[in-house]
C-alpha positions in Angstrom: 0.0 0.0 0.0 1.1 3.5 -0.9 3.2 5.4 1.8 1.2 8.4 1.7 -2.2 9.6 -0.8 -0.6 10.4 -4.4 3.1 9.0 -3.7 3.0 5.2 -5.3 6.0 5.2 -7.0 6.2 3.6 -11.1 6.5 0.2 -11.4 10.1 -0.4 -12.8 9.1 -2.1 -15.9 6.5 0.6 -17.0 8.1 2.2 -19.8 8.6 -1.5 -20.9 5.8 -3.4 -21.2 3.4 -4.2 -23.9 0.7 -0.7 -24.1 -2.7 -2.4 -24.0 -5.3 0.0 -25.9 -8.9 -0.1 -26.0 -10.1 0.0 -29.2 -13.9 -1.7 -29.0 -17.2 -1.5 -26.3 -20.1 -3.4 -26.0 -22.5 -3.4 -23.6 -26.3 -4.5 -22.7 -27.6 -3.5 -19.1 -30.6 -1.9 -17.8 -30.1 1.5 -18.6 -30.0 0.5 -22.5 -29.3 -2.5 -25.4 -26.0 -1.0 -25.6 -23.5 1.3 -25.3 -24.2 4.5 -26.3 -28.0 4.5 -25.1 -26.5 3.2 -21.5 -24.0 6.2 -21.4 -26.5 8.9 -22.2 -29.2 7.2 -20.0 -26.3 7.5 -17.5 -25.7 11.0 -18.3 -29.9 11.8 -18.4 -29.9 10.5 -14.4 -32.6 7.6 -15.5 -32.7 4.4 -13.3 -32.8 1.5 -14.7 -34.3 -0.1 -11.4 -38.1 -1.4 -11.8 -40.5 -3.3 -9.9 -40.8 -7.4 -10.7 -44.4 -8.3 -11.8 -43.9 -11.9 -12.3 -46.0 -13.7 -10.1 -42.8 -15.3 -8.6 -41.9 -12.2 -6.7 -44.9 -11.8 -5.0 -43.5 -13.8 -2.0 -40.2 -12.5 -1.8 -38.8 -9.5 0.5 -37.0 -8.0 -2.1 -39.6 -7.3 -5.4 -37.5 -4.6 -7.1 -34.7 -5.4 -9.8 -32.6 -4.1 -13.1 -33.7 -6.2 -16.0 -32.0 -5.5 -19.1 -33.2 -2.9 -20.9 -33.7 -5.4 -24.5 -33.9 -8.9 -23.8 -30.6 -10.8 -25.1 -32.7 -13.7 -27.1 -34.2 -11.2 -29.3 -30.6 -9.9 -30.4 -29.5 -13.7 -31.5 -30.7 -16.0 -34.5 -33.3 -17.8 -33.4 -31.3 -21.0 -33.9 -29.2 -20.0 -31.5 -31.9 -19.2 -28.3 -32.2 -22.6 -27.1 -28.8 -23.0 -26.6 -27.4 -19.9 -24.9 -28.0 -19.3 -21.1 -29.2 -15.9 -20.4 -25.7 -14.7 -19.5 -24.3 -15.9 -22.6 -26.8 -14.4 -25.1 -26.3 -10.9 -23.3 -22.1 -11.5 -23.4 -22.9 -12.8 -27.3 -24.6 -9.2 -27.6 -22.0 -7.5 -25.6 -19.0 -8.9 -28.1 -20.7 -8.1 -31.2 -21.0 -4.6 -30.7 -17.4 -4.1 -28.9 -16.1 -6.5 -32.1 -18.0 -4.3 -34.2 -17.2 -1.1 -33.0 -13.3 -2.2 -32.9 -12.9 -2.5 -36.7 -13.5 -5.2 -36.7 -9.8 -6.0 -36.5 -8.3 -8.6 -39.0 -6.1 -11.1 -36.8 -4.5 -14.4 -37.3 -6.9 -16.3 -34.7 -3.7 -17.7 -33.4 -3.3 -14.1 -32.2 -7.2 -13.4 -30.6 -7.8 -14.5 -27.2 -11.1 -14.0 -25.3 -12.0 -13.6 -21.6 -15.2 -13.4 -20.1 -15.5 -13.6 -16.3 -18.8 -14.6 -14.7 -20.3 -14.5 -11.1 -23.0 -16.7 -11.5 -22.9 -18.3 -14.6 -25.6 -20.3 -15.9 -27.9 -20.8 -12.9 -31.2 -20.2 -14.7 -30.4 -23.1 -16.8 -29.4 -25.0 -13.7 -32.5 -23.8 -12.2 -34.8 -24.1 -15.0 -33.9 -27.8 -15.8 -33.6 -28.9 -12.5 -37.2 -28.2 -12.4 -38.4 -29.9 -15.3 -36.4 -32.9 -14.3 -38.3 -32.9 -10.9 -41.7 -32.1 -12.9 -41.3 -34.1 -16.2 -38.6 -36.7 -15.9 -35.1 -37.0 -17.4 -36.3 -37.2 -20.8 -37.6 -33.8 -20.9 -34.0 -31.9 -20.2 -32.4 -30.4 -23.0 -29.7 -31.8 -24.8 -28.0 -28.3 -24.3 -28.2 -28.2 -20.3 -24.7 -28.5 -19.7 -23.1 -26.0 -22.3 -25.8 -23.6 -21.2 -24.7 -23.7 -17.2 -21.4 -24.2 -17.9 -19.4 -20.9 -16.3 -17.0 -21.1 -19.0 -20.0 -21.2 -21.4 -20.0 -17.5 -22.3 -16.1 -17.2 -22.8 -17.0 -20.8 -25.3 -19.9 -18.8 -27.0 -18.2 -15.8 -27.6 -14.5 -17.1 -28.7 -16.7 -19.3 -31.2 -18.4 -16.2 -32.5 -15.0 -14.1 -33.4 -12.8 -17.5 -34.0 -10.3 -17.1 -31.2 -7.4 -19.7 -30.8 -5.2 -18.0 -28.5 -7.2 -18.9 -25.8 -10.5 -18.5 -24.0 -10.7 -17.8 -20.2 -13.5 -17.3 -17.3 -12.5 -15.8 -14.9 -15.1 -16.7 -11.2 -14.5 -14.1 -8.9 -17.7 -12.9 -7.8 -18.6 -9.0 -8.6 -14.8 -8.5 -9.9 -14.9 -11.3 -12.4 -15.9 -8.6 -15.2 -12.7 -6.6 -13.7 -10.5 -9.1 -13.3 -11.3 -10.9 -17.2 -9.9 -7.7 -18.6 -7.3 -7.2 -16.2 -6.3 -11.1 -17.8 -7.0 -9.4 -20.7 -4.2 -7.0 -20.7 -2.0 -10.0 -19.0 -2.8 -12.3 -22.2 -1.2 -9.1 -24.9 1.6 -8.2 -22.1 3.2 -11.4 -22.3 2.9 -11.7 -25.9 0.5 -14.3 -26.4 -2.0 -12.0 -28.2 -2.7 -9.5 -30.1 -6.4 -8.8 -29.5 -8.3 -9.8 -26.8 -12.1 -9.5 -26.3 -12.0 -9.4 -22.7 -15.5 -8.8 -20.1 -18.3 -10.0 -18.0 -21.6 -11.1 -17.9 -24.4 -12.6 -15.6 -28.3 -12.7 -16.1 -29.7 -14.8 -12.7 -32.7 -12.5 -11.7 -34.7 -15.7 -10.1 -36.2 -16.3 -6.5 -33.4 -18.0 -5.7 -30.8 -15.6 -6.2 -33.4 -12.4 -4.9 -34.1 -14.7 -1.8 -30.9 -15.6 -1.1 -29.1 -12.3 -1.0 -32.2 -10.4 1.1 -31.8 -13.4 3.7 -28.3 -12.2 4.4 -29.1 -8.3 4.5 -27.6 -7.6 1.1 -30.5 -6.3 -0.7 -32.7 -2.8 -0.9 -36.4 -3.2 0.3 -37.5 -0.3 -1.1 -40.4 -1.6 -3.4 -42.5 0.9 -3.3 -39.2 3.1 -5.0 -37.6 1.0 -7.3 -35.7 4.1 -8.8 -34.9 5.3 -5.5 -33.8 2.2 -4.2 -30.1 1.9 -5.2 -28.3 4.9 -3.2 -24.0 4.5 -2.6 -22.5 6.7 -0.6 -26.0 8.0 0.8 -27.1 8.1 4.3 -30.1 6.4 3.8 -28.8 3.5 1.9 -29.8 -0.3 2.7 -28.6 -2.5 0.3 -27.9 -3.1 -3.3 -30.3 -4.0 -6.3 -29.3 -7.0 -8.0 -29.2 -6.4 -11.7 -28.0 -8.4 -14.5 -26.5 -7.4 -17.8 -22.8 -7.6 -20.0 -19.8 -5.5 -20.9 -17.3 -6.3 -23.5 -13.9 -4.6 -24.7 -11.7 -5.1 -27.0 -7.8 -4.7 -26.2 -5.1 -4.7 -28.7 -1.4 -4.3 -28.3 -0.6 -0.7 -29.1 1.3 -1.6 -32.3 -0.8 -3.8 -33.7 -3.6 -1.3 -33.0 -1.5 1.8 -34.8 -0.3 -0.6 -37.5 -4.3 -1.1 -38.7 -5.3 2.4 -37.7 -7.7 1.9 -35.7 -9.8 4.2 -33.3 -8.5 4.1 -29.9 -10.9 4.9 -26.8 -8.5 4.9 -24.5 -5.3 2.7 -22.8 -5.4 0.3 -20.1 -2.5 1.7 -18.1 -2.5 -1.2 -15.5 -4.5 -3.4 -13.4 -4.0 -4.3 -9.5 -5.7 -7.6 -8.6 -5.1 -8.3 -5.0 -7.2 -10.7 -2.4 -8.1 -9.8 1.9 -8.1 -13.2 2.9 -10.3 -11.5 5.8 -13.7 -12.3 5.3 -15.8 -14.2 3.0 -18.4 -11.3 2.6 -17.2 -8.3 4.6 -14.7 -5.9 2.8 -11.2 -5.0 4.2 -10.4 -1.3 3.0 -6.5 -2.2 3.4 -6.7 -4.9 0.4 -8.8 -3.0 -1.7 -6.1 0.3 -1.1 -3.5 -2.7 -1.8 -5.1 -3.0 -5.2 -5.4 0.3 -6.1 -1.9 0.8 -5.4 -0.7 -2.2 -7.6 -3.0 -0.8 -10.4 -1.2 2.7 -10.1 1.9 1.3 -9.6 1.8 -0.8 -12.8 0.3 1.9 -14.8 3.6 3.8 -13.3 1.3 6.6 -11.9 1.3 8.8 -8.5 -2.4 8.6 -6.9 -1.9 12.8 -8.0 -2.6 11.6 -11.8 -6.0 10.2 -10.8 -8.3 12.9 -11.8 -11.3 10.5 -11.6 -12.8 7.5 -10.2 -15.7 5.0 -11.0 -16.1 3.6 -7.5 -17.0 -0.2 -7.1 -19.9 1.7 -4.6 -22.9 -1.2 -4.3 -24.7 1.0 -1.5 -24.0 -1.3 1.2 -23.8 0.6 4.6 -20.3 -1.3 5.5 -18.8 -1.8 1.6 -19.5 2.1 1.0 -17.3 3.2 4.1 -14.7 0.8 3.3 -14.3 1.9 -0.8 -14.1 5.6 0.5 -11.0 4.5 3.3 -9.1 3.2 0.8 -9.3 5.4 -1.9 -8.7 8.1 0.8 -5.3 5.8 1.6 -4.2 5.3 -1.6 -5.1 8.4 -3.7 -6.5 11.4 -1.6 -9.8 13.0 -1.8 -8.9 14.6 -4.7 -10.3 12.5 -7.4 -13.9 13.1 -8.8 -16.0 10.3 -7.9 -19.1 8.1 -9.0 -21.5 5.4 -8.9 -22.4 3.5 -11.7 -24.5 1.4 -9.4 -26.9 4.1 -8.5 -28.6 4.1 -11.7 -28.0 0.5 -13.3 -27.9 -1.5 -10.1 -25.2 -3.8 -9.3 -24.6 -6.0 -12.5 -23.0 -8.6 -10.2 -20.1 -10.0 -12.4 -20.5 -8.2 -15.5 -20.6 -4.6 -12.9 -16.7 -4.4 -13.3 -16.5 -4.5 -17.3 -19.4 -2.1 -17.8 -18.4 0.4 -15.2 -14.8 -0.2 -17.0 -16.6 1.3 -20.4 -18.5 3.9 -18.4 -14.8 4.9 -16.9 -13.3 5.3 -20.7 -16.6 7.1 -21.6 -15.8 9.5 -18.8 -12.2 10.3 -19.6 -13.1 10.7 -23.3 -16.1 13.0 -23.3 -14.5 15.0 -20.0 -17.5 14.2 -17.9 -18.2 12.1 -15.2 -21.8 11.5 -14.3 -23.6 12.2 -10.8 -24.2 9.4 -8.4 -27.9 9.1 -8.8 -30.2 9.2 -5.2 -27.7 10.7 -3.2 -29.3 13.3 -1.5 -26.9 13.0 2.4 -23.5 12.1 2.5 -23.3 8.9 4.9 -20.5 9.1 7.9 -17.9 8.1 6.7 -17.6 8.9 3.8 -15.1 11.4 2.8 -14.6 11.8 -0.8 -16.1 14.4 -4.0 -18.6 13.1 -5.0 -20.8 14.1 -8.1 -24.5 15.0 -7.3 -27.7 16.9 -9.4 -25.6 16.9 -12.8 -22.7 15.7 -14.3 -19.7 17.6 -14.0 -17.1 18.4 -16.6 -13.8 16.9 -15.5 -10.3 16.8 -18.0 -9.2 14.1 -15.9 -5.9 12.0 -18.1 -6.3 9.2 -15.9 -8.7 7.2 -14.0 -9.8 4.1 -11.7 -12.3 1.8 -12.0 -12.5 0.1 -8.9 -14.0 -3.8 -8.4 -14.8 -5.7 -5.4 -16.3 -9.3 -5.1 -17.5 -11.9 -2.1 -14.7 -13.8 -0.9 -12.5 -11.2 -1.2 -11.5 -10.1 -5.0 -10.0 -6.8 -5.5 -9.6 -5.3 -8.9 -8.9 -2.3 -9.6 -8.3 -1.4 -13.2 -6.5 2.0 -14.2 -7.3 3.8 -18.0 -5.7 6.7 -19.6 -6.8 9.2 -22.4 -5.0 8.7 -25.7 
């Protein structure tokens, strides 16, 4: 961890390594069917957060939730719907338009790798089939039930879709597996093994099961009778996250390979910290996530003074919102302008860190960072600048996006304007 806010010193192989650019986003969440209608949605202060009408609910604690904006299955061929899970149709969407919007580059497929990190994975289709074994018999499963739940089955889907050969990974680490995938992303073209990698997360597991589950532990808003008020980081008033679901996609090239083909950069992915507390399998440990945040600045070979903004992990938890503000306080300063995706998507679960990864490139691109939606009172505690009402024009050259999963994952990636 950082001696002092703003004094990590460069990593000593900085100037050397491989510059990983991002040249390619895709996303589907509850705020829009892809990238461009989620930023502005973003930007407008809309919530993606709605009340769950399915007769399901009804029982449950929690009836609020972020559905996708589009539904995944009507983005695919219809030959293809019976055999993607949920997750994997919106990654499949996700990659298209990042693919897409990259070029799409022309690589030797020896040379593409994808990543796709998951939370969940395919647990409607575990969910879903288990019941039609217990209703129907054996006979009645599909003959696609174990590619569909598979938690590699979105990386399989998408590296199929683009031909990749270099590789095809998935990472599990809970709400930093989107992180973490492009973090391995970066790893993957550092060490020469690739030239392009479509790197990102997904997860789609809005069920009883998963609803029930996290509002037995405390987890979850109850504000039904809000929806769009429900999800409030950093606020006094806050109770607990919305579960979402949704996917984000980039695509990263090594820097000369990228300038060879002339492609349109975004922005580069100046490092990545991934550290673990080893304290707690649900409670957060500011001194691990300040670890990360130092290893991502370090390998970026940046001070935390660089930082003009941050995309905070922020889930509006009453314990996870004090600890994200200690340790950016301990590794940065309060100097960095600060947000909350989370406020107006909900928490994306696994597929939160490679969205709010686009939003934080959207930010440093357009020179705006938008306001953390339902924040209304500072909670104790928290001690950083927070945007509120609108956005607010920032020329920020660098920033964090900042990652934190169960079981303690901490990823923390770091991007800078080309």
């Amino acid at each position: 961890m950082p001696r002092t806010p703003g004094e990590t010193p460069a990593g000593p192989t900085a100037r050397q390594k491989r510059e990983v650019l991002v040249t390619g986003m895709g996303a589907t969440t509850p705020l829009g069917a892809d990238t461009t209608t989620t930023w502005e949605g973003l930007l407008a202060g809309r919530s993606g957060i709605s009340r769950i009408d399915a007769p399901w609910a009804a029982g449950l604690p929690v009836r609020i939730a972020g559905p996708m904006e589009q539904d995944p299955y009507t983005a695919v061929e219809r030959i293809r719907q019976r055999r993607l899970d949920r997750s994997q149709a919106a990654a499949l969407v996700a990659a298209e338009e990042a693919w897409s919007d990259a070029g799409p580059p022309e690589v030797d497929p020896a040379r593409l790798a994808v990543v796709v990190g998951t939370g969940i994975g395919g647990a409607l289709t575990i969910l879903d089939q288990n019941d039609r074994l217990r209703e129907h018999g054996q006979r009645s499963l599909s003959p696609y039930t174990v590619p569909r739940l598979m938690p590699n089955g979105a990386s399989a889907v998408v590296s199929l879709a683009v031909g990749a050969r270099a590789g095809t990974h998935a990472p599990t680490s809970a709400c930093a597996s989107g992180a973490e995938a492009i973090a391995v992303g970066a790893l993957l073209i550092r060490a020469g093994r690739a030239d392009v990698v479509l790197a990102g997360g997904t997860d789609a597991c809005l069920h009883p099961l998963s609803l029930g589950a996290f509002a037995r532990m405390r987890a979850l808003s109850l504000r039904n009778d809000a929806p769009d008020r429900a999800s409030r980081p950093f606020d006094r008033r806050r109770d607990g996250f919305v579960m979402a679901e949704g996917a984000g996609m980039v695509v990263l090239e090594r820097a000369e390979f990228a300038q060879a083909r002339g492609a349109r950069v975004h922005a580069a992915l100046a490092g990545a910290g991934v550290t673990s507390d080893a304290h707690d399998i649900t409670l957060p440990d500011a001194r691990g996530q300040a670890r990360a945040i130092g290893e991502a600045l370090r390998d970026a070979g940046l001070t935390g003074r660089d930082i003009g903004h941050v995309n905070a992990h922020a889930t509006g938890t009453p314990q996870g919102d004090v600890a994200e503000s200690r340790a950016v306080r301990a590794a940065v300063g309060t100097h960095p302008v600060v947000t909350a995706a989370k406020s107006a998507t909900g928490h994306l679960l696994g597929a939160s860190g490679a969205v709010e990864a686009i939003l934080t490139v959207l930010a440093l691109k357009n020179s705006v960072v938008p306001a953390v939606r339902n924040l209304e009172e500072v909670g104790d505690g928290i001690e950083l600048d927070l945007v509120t009402g609108l956005p607010r024009t920032a020329g920020a050259t660098a920033a964090l996006s900042t990652s934190f999963g169960f079981g303690g994952h901490n990823v923390v990636l770091a991007f800078t304007r080309v």
